[in-house]
C-alpha positions in Angstrom: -28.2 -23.8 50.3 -28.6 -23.7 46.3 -27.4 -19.9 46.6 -24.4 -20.4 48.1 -23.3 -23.6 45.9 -24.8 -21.7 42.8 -22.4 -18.7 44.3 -19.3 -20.9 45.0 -19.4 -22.2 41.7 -19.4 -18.7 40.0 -16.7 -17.5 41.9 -14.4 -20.9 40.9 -15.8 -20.2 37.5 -14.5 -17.1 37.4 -11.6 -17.4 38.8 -10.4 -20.1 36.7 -11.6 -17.8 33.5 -9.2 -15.1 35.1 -6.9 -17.9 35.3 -6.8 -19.1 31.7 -7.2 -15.4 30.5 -3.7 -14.8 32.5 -2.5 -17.7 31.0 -3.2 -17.4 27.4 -1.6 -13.3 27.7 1.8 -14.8 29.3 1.6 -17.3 26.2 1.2 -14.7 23.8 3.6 -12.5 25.1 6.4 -15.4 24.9 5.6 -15.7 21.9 5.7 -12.2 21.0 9.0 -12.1 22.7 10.1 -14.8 21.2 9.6 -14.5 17.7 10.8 -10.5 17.6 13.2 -9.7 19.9 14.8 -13.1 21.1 15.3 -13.2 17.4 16.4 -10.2 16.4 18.9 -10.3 19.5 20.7 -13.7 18.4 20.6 -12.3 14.5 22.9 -9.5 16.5 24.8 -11.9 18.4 25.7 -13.5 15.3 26.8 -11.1 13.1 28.8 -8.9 15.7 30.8 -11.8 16.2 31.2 -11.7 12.7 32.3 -8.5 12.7 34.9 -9.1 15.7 35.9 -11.7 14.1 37.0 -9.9 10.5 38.2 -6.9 12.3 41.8 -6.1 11.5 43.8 -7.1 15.0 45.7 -3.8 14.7 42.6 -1.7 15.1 41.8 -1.9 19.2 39.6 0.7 19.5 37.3 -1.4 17.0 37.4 -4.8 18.7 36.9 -2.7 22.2 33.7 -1.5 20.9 32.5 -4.8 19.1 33.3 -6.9 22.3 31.2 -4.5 24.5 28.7 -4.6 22.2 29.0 -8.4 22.0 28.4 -8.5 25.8 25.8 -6.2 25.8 23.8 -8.4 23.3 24.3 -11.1 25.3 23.2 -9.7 28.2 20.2 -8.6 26.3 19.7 -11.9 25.1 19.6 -13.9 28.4 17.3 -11.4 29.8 14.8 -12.1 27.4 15.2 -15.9 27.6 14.9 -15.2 31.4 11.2 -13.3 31.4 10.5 -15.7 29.0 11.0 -18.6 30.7 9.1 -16.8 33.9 6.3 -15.8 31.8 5.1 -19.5 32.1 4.3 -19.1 35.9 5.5 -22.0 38.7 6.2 -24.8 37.5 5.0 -28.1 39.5 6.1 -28.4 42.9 8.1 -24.6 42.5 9.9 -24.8 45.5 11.4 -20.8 46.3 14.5 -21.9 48.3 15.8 -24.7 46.1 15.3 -22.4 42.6 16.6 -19.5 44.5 20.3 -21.4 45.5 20.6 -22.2 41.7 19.8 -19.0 40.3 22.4 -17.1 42.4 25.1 -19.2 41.6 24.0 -18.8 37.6 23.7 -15.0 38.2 26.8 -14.9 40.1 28.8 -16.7 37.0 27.4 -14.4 35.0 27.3 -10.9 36.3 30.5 -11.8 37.8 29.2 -10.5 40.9 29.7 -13.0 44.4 26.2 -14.1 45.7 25.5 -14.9 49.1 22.3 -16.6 50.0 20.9 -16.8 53.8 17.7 -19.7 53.5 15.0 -19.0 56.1 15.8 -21.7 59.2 12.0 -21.4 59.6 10.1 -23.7 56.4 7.7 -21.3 54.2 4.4 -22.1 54.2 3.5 -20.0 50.8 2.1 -21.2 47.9 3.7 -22.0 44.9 2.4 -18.7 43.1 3.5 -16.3 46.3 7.1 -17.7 46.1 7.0 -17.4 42.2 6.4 -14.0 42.9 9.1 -13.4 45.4 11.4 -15.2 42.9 10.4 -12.3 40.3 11.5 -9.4 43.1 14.6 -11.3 43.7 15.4 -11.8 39.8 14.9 -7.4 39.7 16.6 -6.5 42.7 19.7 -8.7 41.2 18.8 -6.7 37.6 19.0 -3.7 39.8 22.5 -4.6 41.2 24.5 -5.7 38.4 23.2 -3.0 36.1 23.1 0.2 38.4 25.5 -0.5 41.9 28.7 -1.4 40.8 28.9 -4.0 43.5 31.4 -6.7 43.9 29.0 -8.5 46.6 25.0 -9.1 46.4 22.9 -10.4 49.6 20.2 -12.4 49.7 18.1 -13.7 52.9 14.8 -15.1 53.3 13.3 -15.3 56.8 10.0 -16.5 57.7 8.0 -17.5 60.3 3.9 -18.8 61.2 2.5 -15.1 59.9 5.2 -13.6 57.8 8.1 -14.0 55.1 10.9 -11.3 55.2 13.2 -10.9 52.0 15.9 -8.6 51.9 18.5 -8.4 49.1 21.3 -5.7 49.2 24.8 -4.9 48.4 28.2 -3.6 48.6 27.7 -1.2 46.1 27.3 2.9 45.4 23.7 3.1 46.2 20.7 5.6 45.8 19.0 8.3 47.3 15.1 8.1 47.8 15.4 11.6 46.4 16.5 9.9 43.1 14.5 9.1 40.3 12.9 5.7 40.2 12.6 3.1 37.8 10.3 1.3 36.7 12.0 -2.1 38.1 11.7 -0.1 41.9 8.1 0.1 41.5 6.8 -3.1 40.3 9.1 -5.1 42.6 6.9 -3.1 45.3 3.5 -4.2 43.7 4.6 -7.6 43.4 5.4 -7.3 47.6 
């Protein structure tokens, strides 16, 4: 009986270690992210809308360029601030289907791309870390759309039931062959599954 308490308590031991190892890498890497490219990306922000702003108003091919590249920052910049802020892991009482609803309707505003959002009927049993994790796939396959599909329309439905969750997201967009090279978004998006 000493073995197997003497067991159980190595195994929580460890697993909290693992834990708090996890934890202190997601800090660092905020912080990383934070203090370089976050940065570096609002320094941009700033001055190309200094730059937009000065540029003579006869000159469209200039202020064509500066807005997209204006955008582009932008889009850069809420990207970050997004891993960031999922860098932290669940937060207490992470509940998938509420944080989902919210999240289209931000990314819907600003990829300018309509959401739709199908809740499973059927309540998910998961823990708050396995619907964090579906919440990351979700977050990438939306990525994946706005950046590569050309889509006016994005699909997202969650089904589950006693034994299993089902997520699918798709959309109305061009597509890609399996033939095609995949990213790197493609494949962890599977590991995370």
């Amino acid at each position: 009986l000493l073995a197997i308490v003497t067991h159980r308590a190595n195994l929580n031991l460890r697993r909290r270690l693992g834990e708090e190892a996890t934890a202190a890498e997601r800090n660092r890497l905020r912080k990383q992210l934070h203090d370089n490219l976050a940065q570096s990306l609002a320094f941009l922000q700033m001055k190309t809308g200094q730059m937009l702003d000065a540029a003579p108003r006869a000159d469209e091919r200039l202020i064509g360029g500066l807005k997209e590249i204006t955008g582009s920052v932008e889009r850069c910049y809420q990207d970050v601030r997004d891993t960031m802020s999922l860098l932290n892991g669940p937060p207490e009482g992470f509940s998938l289907p509420s944080n989902l609803s919210s999240y289209l309707q931000e990314w819907s505003q600003r990829s300018g791309i309509q959401a739709h959002y199908a809740p499973s009927a059927y309540p998910l049993r998961l823990s708050p870390a396995t619907q964090w994790e579906l919440m990351h796939i979700v977050r990438e396959a939306l990525a994946n759309i706005q950046r590569h599909s050309g889509a006016h329309q994005a699909w997202v439905e969650v089904k589950g039931s006693p034994k299993e969750v089902s997520l699918a997201v798709r959309d109305d967009g061009k597509g890609f062959l399996d033939s095609q090279r995949r990213g790197v978004g493609l494949n962890i998006m599977e590991e995370r599954a």
